[in-house]
N, C-alpha and C positions, 0 to 999 in steps of 0.2 A: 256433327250437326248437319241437320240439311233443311229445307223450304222450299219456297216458291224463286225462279229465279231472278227477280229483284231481289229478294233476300239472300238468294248469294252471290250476287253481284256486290252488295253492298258489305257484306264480310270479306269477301274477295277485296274489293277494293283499300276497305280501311285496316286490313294485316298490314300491306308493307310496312306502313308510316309507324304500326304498333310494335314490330317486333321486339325493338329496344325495351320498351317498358315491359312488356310481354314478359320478355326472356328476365328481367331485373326483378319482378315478381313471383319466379317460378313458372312461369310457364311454356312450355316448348312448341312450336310448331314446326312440324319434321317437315328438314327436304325433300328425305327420303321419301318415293312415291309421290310426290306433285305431280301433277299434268306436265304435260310435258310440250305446250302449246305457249310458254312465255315469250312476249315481243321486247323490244326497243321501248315500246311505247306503252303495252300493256301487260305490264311485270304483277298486275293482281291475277291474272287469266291463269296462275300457276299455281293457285291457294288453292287445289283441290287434290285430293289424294283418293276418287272414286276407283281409278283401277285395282287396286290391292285390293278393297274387301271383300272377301268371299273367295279369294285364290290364293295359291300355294306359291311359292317360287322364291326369285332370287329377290322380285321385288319388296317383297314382305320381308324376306330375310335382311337385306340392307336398313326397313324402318324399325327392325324390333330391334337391330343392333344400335342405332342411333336412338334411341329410345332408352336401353339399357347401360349405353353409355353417357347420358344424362343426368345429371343431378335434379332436375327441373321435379317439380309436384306434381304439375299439371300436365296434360299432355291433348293438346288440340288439336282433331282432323273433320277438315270441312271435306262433307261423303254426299251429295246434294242427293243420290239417288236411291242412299241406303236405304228408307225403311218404305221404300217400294214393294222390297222381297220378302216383307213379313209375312205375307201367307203360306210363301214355299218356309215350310216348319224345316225342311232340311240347311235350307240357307240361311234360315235367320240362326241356327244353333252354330253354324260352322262359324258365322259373323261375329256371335258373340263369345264365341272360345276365342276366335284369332284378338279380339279387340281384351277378352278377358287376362289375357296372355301378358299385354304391356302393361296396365293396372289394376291394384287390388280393389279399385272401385270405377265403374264405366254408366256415364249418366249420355245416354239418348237425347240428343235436343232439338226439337224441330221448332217449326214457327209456322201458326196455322193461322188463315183468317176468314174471310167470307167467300163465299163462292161465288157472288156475281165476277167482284172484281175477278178473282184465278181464272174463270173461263172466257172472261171478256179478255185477258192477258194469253190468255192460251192459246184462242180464236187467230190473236193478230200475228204469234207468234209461227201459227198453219198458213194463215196468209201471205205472211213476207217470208217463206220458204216452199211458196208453192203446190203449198200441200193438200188446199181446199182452195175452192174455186165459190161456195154458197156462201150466201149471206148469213149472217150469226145467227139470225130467227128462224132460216132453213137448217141450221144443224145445232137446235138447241135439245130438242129430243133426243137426239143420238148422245150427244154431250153429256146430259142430265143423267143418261144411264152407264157411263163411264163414274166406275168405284172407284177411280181413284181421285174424283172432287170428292167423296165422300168419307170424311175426318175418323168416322166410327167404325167403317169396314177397314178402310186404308191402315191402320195403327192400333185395332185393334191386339192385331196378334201381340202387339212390342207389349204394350199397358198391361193386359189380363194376365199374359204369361208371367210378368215379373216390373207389376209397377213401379220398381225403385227403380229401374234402369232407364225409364221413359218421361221425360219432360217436357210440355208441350209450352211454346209462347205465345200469346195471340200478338196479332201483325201492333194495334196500337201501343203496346207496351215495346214490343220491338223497335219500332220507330220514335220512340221517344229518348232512345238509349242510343249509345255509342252500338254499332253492330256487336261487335266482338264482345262489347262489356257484356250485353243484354244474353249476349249466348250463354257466354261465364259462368253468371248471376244465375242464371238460371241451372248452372252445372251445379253450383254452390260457392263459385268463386266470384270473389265480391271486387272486381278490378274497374268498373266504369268510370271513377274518378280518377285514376291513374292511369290511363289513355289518353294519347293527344286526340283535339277534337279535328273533326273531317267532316268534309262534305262532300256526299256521297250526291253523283251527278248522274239525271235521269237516265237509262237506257233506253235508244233509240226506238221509238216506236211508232209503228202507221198511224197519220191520222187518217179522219175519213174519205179524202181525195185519195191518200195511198192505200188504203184500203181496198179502194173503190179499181184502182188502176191495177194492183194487182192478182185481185178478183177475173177482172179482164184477162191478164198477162197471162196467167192459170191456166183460162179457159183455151185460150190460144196455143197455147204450148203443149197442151193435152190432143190438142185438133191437129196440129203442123208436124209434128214433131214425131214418128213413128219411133214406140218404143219408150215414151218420155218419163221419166223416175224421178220424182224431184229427191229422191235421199240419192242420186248417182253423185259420183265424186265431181265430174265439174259441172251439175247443178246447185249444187251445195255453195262453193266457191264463187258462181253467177250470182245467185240471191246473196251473198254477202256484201256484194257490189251492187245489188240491186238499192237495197237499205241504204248505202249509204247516199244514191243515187237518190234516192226518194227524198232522203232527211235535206239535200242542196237543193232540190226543189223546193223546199219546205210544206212537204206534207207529212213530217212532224208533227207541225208544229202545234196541233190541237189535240186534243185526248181524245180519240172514237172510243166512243161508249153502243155498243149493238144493243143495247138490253131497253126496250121501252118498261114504262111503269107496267102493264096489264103485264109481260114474259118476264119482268122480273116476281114479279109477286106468285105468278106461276111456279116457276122454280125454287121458291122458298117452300111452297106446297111439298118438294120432294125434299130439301136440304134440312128445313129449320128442327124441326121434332128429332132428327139425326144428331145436328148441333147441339140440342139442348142434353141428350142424353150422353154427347162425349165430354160436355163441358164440365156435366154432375160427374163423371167418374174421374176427371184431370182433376178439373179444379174444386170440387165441391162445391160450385155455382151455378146459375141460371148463363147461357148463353151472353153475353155480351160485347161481341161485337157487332157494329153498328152495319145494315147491310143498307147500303147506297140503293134504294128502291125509286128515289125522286130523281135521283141525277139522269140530265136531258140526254135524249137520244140526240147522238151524232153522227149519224148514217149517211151517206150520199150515195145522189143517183149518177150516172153517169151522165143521159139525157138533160139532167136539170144543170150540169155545170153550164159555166159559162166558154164560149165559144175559145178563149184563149188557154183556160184548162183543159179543157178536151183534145185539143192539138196537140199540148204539150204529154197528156195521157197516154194519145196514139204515139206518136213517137215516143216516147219511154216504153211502151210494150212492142213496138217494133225494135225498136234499139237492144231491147233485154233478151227477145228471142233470138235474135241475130249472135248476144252475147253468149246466149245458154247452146246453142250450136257448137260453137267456136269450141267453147270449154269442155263438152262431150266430148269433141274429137280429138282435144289435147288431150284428153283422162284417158281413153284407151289407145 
């Protein structure tokens, strides 16, 4: 299965507490091939098995053998990035022999939903890593012409080539189910009532003071910093601590929304007729998910904060870049 990453966050998260029932039901989720990124603290960060598919080796050789030595009917791998490679027709075939390989029947299961939200999530997720320094309304063109917000190019290749293998969920039916059940269910296995219930708790995200401040931080560390990558190994590791730096200040604590009503309805101009025509061949219905076009903008300026947020602004991007230094020089 794979989604947006809230959606596998929240898979991630509610496997541990499932496996017992999981496994008591028939269904397996292999060690074999997890991430290999498990903490003390955050033992769902391991519910991913993306490295294997689409490669050879001893790591695949170890899941097919715990796979084959299984009694289990079912067999679950949370793949967040799998049907990314559907257009490379060579990769999605070698994908679907290796996956063909472990069962005589393999159902595709993603979770789709509206494009304001996935790009206003995507936006902040460039921002608190550094990776864009513009405001969402300065890089909504560029955004809008990225195929992979788009449902009907993104997935097509899985669908047309062989629609029994491809099953799409939209976000409010996912969210109304247990994660794991609603994946199932949608594989054809009917478990949402025999799951313990969970509460699957928000992932950290800018609001529009942290936004606004790492915006800044960006812009700075692009100017200071000669040479500055925010995908470098200890940038990576600095913006990890930036977030969590952000969320104790609490600029969290609000949901930024970049989208005003006039660029959201714009953007529908390119998504919705797309929507309508992937939702007629999934599901044999008109579009229905509901796209947030009224929800308030929650943008800030820097100027218009108030004199004790701005302080604390400056210092957190003088603090970050002091930090992102440090950590370049520990990486090499």
């Amino acid at each position: 299965m794979g989604g947006s990453r809230d959606v596998v966050a929240a898979v991630q998260h509610s496997l541990p507490g499932s496996i017992r029932a999981l496994t008591e039901h028939g269904v397996l989720v292999p060690k074999s091939g997890r991430s290999g990124n498990q903490t003390a603290g955050n033992q769902a960060a391991g519910f991913s098995h993306h490295p294997l598919v689409g490669r050879s080796g001893a790591g695949w050789g170890a899941l097919h053998a715990e796979v084959r030595a299984s009694d289990a009917e079912t067999v679950l791998l949370v793949i967040p990035s799998l049907l990314r490679i559907g257009r490379s027709t060579a990769r999605r075939v070698q994908v679907l022999r290796q996956l063909s390989s472990l069962a005589e029947a393999v159902r595709l299961v993603s979770v789709v939903g509206e494009q304001l939200s996935t790009i206003n999530d995507f936006y902040l997720s460039r921002v608190a890593t550094w990776r864009i320094s513009r405001r969402l309304d300065a890089s909504v063109s560029r955004l809008l012409d990225n195929e992979a917000f788009v449902h009907e190019t993104l997935l097509r290749p899985w669908y047309e080539q062989d629609p029994a293998r491809y099953v799409a969920v939209p976000t409010p039916v996912f969210a109304a189910h247990h994660p794991v059940g609603a994946v199932l269910s949608a594989a054809g296995v009917d478990l949402d009532g025999a799951l313990p219930r969970v509460v699957i708790p928000d992932l950290p995200k800018l609001g529009s003071v942290g936004v606004e401040a790492n915006r800044l931080l960006a812009t700075y560390l692009r100017a200071e910093i000669p040479g500055f990558r925010a995908d470098d190994e200890g940038v990576a590791a600095a913006s990890l601590s930036g977030l969590s730096r952000a969320q104790k200040l609490g600029w969290c604590s609000d949901r930024f929304w970049g989208w005003t009503p006039v660029a959201a309805e714009k953007a529908l101009d390119r998504f919705d007729a797309s929507n309508q025509r992937f939702a007629n061949a999934i599901w044999g219905t008109a579009w229905t998910v509901p796209y947030p076009v009224e929800r308030p903008c929650t943008q800030a300026e820097f100027l218009d904060l108030d004199f004790p947020v701005v302080d604390q602004v400056q210092r957190y991007v003088m603090s970050m870049a002091d930090k992102v230094s440090r950590e370049r020089k520990a990486a090499t």
